[in-house]
C-alpha atoms as one frame of an Amber mdcrd trajectory, in Angstrom:
protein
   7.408 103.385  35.271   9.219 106.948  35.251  10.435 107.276  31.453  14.199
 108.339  33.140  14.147 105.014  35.113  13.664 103.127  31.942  16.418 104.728
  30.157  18.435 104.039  33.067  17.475 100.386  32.833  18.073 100.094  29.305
  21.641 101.952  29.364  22.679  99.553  32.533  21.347  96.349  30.766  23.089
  96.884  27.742  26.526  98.037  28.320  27.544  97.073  24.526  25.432  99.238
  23.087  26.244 102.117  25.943  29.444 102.054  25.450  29.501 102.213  21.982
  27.087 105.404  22.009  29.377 107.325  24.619  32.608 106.271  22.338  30.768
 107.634  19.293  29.943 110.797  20.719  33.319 110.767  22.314  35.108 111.180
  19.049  32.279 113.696  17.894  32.614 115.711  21.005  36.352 115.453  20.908
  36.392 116.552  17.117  34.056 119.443  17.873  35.846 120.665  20.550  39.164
 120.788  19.108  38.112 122.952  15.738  36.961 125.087  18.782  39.598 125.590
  20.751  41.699 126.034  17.370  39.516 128.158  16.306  38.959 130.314  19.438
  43.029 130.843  19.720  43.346 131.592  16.314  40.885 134.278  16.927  42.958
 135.233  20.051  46.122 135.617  17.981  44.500 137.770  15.022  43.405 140.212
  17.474  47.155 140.416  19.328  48.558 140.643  15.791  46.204 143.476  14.715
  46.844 145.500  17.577  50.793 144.974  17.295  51.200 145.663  13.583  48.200
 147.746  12.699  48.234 148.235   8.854  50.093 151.067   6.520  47.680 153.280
   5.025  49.421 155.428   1.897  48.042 158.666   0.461  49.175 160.300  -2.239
  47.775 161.941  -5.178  44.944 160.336  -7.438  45.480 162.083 -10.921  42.207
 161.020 -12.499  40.859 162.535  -9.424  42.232 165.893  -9.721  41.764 166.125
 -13.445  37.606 164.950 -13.029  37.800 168.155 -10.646  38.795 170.576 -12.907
  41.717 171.170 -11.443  44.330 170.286 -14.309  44.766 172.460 -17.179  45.036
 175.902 -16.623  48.159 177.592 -14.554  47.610 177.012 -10.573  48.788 180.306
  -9.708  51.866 182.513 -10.544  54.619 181.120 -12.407  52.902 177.990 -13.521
  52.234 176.862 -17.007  48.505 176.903 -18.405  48.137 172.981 -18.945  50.852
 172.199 -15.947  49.446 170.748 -12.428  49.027 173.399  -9.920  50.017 173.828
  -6.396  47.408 172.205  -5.070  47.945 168.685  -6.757  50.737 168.473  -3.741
  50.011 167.616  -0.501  51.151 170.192   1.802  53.489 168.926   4.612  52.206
 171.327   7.324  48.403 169.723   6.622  49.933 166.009   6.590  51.688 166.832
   9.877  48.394 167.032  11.233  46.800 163.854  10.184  49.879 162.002  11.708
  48.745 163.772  15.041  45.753 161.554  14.449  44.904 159.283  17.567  43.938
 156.383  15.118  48.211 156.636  13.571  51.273 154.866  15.388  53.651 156.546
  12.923  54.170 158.267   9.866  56.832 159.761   7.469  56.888 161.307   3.964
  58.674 161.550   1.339  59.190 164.153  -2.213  61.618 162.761  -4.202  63.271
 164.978  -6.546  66.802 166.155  -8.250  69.585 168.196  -7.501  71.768 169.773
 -10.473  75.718 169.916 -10.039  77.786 172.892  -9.553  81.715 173.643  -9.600
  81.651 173.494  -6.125  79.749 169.726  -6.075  79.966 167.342  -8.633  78.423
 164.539  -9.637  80.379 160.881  -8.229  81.366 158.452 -11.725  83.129 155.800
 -11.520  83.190 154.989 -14.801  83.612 158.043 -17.327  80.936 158.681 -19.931
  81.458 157.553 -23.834  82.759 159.904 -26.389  80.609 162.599 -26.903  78.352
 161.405 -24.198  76.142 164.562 -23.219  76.334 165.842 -19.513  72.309 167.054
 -19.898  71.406 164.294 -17.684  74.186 164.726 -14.975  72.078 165.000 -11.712
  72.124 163.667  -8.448  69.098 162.399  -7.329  67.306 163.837  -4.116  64.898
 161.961  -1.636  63.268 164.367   0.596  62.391 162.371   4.034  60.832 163.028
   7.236  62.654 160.304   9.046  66.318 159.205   7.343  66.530 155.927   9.164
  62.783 154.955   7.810  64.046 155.236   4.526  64.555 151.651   2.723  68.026
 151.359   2.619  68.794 152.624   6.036  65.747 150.589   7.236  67.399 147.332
   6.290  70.912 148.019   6.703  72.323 149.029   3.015  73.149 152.372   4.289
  74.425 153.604   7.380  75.697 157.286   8.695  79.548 157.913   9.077  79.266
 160.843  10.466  76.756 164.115  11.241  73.235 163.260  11.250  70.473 162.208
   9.166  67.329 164.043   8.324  64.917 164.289  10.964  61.304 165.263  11.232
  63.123 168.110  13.045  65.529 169.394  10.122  65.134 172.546   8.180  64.831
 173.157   5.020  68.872 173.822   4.117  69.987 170.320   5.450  71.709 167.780
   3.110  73.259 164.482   3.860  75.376 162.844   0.901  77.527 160.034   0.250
  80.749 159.484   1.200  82.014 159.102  -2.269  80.657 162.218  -3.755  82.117
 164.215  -0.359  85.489 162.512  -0.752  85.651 163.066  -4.413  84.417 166.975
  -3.741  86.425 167.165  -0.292  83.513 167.877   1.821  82.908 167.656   5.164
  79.703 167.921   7.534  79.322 171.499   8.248  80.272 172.377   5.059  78.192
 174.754   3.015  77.437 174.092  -0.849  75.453 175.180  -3.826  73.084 172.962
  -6.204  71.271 173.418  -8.647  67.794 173.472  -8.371  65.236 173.136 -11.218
  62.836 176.603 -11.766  60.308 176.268 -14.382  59.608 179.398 -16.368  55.711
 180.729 -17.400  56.467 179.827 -20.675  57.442 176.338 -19.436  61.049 176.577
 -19.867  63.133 174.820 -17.226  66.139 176.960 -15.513  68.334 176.403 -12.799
  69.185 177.963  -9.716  71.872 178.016  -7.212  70.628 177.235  -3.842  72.318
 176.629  -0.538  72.675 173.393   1.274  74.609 172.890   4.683  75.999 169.294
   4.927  74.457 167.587   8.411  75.602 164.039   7.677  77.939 161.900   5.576
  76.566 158.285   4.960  77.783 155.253   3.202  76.010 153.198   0.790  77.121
 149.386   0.684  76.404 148.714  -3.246  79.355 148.663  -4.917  79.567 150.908
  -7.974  78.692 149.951 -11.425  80.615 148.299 -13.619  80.015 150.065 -16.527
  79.075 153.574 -17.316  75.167 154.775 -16.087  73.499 157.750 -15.774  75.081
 159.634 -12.527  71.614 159.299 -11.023  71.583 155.482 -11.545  74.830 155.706
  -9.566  74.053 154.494  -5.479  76.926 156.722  -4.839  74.790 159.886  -6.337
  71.580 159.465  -4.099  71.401 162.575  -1.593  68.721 162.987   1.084  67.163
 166.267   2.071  63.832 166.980   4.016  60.535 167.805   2.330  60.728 171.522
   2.688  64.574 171.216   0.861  62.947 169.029  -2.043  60.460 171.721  -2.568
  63.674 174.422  -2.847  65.424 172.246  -5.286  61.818 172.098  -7.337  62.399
 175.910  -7.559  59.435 176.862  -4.920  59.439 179.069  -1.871  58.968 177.469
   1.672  56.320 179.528   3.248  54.859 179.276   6.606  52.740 176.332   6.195
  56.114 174.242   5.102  56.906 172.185   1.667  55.052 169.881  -0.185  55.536
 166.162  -0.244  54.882 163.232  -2.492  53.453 160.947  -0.763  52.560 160.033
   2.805  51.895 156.658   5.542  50.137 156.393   8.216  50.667 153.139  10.365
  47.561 152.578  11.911  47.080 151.113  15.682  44.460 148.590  13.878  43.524
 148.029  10.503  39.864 148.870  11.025  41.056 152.590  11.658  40.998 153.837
   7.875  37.872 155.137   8.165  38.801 157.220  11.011  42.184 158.081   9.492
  39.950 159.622   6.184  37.857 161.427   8.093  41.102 163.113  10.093  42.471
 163.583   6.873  39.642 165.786   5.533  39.534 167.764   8.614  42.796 168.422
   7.825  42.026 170.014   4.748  43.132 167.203   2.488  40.478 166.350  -0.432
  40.207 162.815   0.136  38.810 162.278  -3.619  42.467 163.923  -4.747  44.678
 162.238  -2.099  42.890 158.943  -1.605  44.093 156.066   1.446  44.903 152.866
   0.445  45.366 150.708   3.299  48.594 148.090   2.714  48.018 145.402   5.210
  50.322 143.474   4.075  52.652 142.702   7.507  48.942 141.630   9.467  47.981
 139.698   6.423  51.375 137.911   6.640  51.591 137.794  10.431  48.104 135.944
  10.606  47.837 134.079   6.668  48.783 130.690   8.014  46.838 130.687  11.191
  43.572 131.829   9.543  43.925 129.322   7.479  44.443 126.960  10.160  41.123
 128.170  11.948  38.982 128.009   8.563  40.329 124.063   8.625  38.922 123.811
  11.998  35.704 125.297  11.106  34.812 123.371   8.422  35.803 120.117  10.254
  33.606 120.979  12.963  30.704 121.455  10.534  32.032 117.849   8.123  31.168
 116.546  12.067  28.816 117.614  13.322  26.927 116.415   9.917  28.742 113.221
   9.482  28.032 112.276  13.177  24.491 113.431  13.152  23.542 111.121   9.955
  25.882 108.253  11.850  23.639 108.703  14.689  20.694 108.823  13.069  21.179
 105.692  11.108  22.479 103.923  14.692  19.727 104.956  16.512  16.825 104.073
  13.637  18.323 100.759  13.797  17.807 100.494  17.594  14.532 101.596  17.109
  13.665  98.823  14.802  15.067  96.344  17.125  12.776  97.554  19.967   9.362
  97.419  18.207   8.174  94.981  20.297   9.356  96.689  23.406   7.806  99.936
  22.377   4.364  98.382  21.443   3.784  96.541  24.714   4.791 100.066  26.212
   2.135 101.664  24.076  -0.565  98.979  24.936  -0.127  99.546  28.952  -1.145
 103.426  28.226   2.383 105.016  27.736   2.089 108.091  25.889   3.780 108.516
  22.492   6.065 111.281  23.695   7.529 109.837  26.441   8.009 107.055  24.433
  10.520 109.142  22.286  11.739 111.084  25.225  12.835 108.081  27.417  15.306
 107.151  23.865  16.229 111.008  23.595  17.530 110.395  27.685  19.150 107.820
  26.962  21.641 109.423  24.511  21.361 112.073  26.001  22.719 110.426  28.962
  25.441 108.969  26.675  25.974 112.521  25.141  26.932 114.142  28.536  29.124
 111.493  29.722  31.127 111.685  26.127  31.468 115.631  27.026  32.907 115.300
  30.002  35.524 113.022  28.926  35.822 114.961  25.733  36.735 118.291  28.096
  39.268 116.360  29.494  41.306 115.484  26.964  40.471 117.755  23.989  42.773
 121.022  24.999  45.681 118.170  24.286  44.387 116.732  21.243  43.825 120.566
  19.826  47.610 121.816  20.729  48.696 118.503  18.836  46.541 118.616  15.918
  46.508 122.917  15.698  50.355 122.678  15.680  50.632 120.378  12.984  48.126
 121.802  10.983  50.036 125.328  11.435  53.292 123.860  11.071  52.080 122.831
   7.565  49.888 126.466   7.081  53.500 127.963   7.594  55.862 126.185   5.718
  53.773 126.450   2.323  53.067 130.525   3.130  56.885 130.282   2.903  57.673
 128.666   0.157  55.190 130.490  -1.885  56.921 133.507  -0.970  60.415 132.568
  -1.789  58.520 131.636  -5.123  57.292 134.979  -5.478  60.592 137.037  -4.654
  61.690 138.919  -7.425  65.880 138.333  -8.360  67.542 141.072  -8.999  67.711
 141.971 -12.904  70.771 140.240 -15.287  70.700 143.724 -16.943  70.986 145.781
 -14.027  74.415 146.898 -13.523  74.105 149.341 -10.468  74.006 146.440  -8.399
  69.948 146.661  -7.449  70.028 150.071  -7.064  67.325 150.783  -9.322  64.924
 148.928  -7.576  62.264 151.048  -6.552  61.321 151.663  -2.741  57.664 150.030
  -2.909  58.202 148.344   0.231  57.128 150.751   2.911  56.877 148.093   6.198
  59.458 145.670   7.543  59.465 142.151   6.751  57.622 140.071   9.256  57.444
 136.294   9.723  53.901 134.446  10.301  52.578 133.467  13.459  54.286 129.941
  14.377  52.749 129.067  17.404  49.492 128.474  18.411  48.279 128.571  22.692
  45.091 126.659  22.822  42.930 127.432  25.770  40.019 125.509  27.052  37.501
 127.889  28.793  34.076 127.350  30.202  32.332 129.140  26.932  33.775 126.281
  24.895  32.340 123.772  27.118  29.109 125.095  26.697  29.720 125.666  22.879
  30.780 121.774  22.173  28.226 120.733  25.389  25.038 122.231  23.218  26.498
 121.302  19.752  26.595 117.604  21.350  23.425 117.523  22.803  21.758 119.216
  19.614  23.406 116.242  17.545  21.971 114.068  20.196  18.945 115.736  19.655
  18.568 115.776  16.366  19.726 112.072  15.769  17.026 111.203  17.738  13.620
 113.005  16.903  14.504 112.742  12.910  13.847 108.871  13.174  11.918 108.583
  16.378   9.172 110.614  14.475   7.835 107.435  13.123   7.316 105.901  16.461
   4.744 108.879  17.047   2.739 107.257  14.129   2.684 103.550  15.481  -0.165
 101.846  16.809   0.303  98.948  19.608  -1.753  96.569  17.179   0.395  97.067
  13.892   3.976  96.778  15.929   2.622  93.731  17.558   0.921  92.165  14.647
   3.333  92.893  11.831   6.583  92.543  11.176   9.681  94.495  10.676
C-alpha cells in the first residue's frame, strides 16, 4: 500500500492522537508566528523612526588631537602667544557651512560662546549689589554666538522668548546683538539702538586688553528665571546672557572677520539616518576640516529613545521563538518516540511483507507532517490577533519601565544653585522625544512561509531524530522481542 494512504489511515483511525498532534503544533505554530509578526513590526517601526529622527552628530575640537599634531605650542600666526592655541584649533564657520550643505544632514547650527565686557554706555544687569569691596574684575556679560536663536536651549523649550526685533539668524551679520529685557530697561535701550562692548584682545606678550566694538541691537528677549536671590557673578545672572552670531563672538574674542567668516565652537549635524556618519566625515574632510582635530560623535540619543522599548520588545519575541521552537521540537520528539514504540509490531509486519525502511519513516514523517500543515493554517488565522494582544502588553510594560528609569535618572536642580538653574549647562542638543507606544502587527505571506518552514522543520526534525532507530530494526527482533 502507498506509504501516503497509510498515513492517511492511521491519522483517520486515530483521531485522539490526531488531534492532539495538530493542537500541539497549533500552539507551536501560533507561538512562532507571533514572535514573528512582533518581531517583523518592530523592525518596521525602527526603520520609520530612523528615517524621522536621524541622529545628532557633534564636532568640535579634539585637544589631544591637535596637540599629537604638533600643532600646540608655538604662536599660530600674528598676535598669538608662543605656547597659546592657534587659529587653526577653531573651526572656521565658512568651512562648517559647507558640511551642513551635505546631502547626508537635515539640519545644523553652531555655536562660539564667549564674553562681552561692559561699557558706560551698557552695563551689566544686578539685582543684588556686590559685597563691600567686592571687585568688578569679573563684571561681564556672557555671549552665546548662534546660528539659529530659536535652536538655542532656552528658546527651544520655552524659557525664553523675543519681545521685540529679531533673533539671530543664520542670516545675521556680524554687528547684531539681542539682549535681555532687563539689562535694556536698566540701560534704556531699544532695538535699533547702537552700543559699544568690550571685547577681549590678547596681546603677543599674552596680556589681555579690551576693546570697544560696535553692536546694533536686532532683538529684545525675555528670560523667565527669576533673578537670584543673593548676589552672583553678573555672568551667573539669566538676566546678563546676550546672543550674537558666530562672526560677532569672534569680534568680541578680539579677531578680524575676514572673507571666509568667524570661527565657531562647536557644530551638529542632524543626520537623515544614523548610518550616515560615515558619509557626514568624509563631507567633512572635503571640506577642509581635519577629522583627527574635529572628530564626529554621533548622539543618537532621540532614535535610541524613540525605539528602546520596542527593541526590547522584539528581542523578547526572538528568543521565545527560539525557547519554542526547542521546547516543542524535544516535546515532539519524546511524543513521537513513544508512538513509535507503541507501533513495533505494526512496523515489523510492514518490514516482513518487503516495505522498505525509508518509507517506513517517511509514511510517520507524513503523518505529522500532515498534522503540521493543518496546525499552520489555523495558526495563520488567528496569530495576527494573538501578536497585537501579546506585542501590546509586552510594549506597554517595555514602556512604562524605560520611563520610570528615566524619571530616576533626571538630574534636580542643585540646593546650592541660586540663579534659579541657570547654570546648567546646554548639553542637551535634541528635543525630548517619547518612545514608540504602539505597535501595528501585520501578517504577510513571507511570515507564512517563515513560521510554515520553521513548523515543518520541527516536524521534521521531531521525527527523523527518533525514527533513526527504526532504520536499524529487523522484522525478526521487533517480532520476537519485546519492548
Amino acid at each position: 500500500m502507498n506509504l501516503f494512504k497509510r498515513a492517511w489511515w492511521r491519522l483517520w483511525c486515530h483521531p485522539g492522537k490526531t488531534v492532539m498532534l495538530v493542537g500541539l503544533f497549533f500552539v507551536i505554530c501560533t507561538l512562532v508566528l507571533s514572535g514573528f509578526l512582533i518581531r517583523s513590526a518592530a523592525a518596521r517601526a525602527s526603520a520609520d523612526a530612523k528615517s524621522s529622527v536621524g541622529a545628532v552628530a557633534t564636532m568640535q575640537l579634539d585637544l589631544n588631537a591637535y596637540l599629537e599634531a604638533g600643532k600646540g605650542g608655538e604662536g599660530g600666526g600674528p598676535g598669538e602667544a608662543a605656547g597659546q592655541l592657534g587659529a587653526d584649533a577653531d573651526m572656521r564657520r565658512v568651512l562648517v557651512d559647507k558640511v551642513c550643505g551635505s546631502p547626508v544632514v537635515a539640519g545644523c547650527n553652531y555655536t562660539k560662546d564667549g564674553v562681552a565686557g561692559p561699557t558706560d554706555q551698557v552695563k551689566v544687569h544686578q539685582p543684588v549689589p556686590p559685597p563691600p569691596g567686592q571687585s568688578d574684575e569679573l563684571d561681564f556679560f556672557k555671549a552665546d554666538g548662534v546660528r539659529d536663536l530659536n535652536a538655542a536651549k532656552d528658546f527651544r523649550n520655552g524659557d525664553s522668548k523675543m519681545v521685540t526685533g529679531s533673533g539671530i539668524t543664520p542670516d545675521s551679520g556680524s554687528d547684531m546683538v539681542v539682549i535681555e529685557e532687563r539689562v535694556a530697561k536698566a540701560n534704556r535701550l531699544e532695538v535699533g539702538d547702537r552700543v559699544e562692548l568690550n571685547a577681549s584682545v590678547q596681546q603677543p606678550d599674552g596680556r589681555l586688553t579690551t576693546r570697544k566694538t560696535g553692536f546694533v541691537v536686532v532683538g529684545v528677549y525675555r528670560n523667565g528665571t527669576a533673578d537670584p536671590r543673593t548676589y552672583v557673578s553678573p555672568m551667573q545672572a539669566p538676566s546678563n546672557q546676550i546672543y550674537v552670531s558666530p562672526d560677532g563672538a569672534t569680534r568680541l574674542d578680539g579677531r578680524k572677520v575676514g572673507a571666509d567668516g568667524g570661527y565657531v565652537r562647536s557644530a551638529t549635524f542632524t543626520l537623515r539616518d544614523p548610518g550616515d556618519l560615515d558619509r557626514l566625515r568624509e563631507d567633512a574632510e572635503a571640506a577642509g576640516l581635519d577629522p583627527r582635530i574635529f572628530p564626529l560623535s554621533v548622539n543618537d540619543k532621540q532614535y535610541r529613545t524613540l525605539v528602546g522599548p520596542i527593541g526590547r520588545t522584539a528581542d523578547f519575541a526572538s528568543l521565545t521563538v527560539w525557547l519554542v521552537a526547542v521546547a516543542g521540537t524535544v516535546i515532539l520528539a519524546l511524543i513521537i518516540a513513544s508512538n513509535l514504540r507503541e507501533r513495533r509490531k505494526e512496523m515489523g509486519i510492514l518490514l516482513s511483507l518487503g516495505e522498505k525502511k525509508p518509507k517506513l519513516l517517511g509514511q510517520h514523517l507524513a503523518e505529522v507532517g500532515a498534522c503540521a500543515v493543518l496546525a499552520i493554517g489555523f495558526a495563520a488565522a488567528g496569530s495576527q490577533f494573538i501578536a497585537q494582544g501579546v506585542g501590546d502588553r509586552l510594549l506597554s510594560g517595555e514602556v512604562s519601565a524605560a520611563k520610570d528609569s528615566a524619571a530616576a535618572e533626571a538630574p534636580g536642580q542643585l540646593l546650592t544653585d541660586t540663579t534659579g538653574g541657570s547654570l546648567k549647562e546646554d548639553t542637551e542638543e535634541v528635543r525630548e522625544v517619547e518612545p514608540i507606544d504602539a505597535i501595528e502587527i501585520e501578517l504577510g505571506a513571507g511570515d507564512i512561509g517563515a513560521v510554515g518552514a520553521t513548523g515543518l522543520g520541527i516536524a521534521a526534525l521531531a521525527t527523523i531524530v527518533p525514527g533513526i532507530r527504526v532504520l536499524r530494526l529487523h522484522p525478526r527482533d521487533i517480532l520476537t522481542k519485546g519492548d
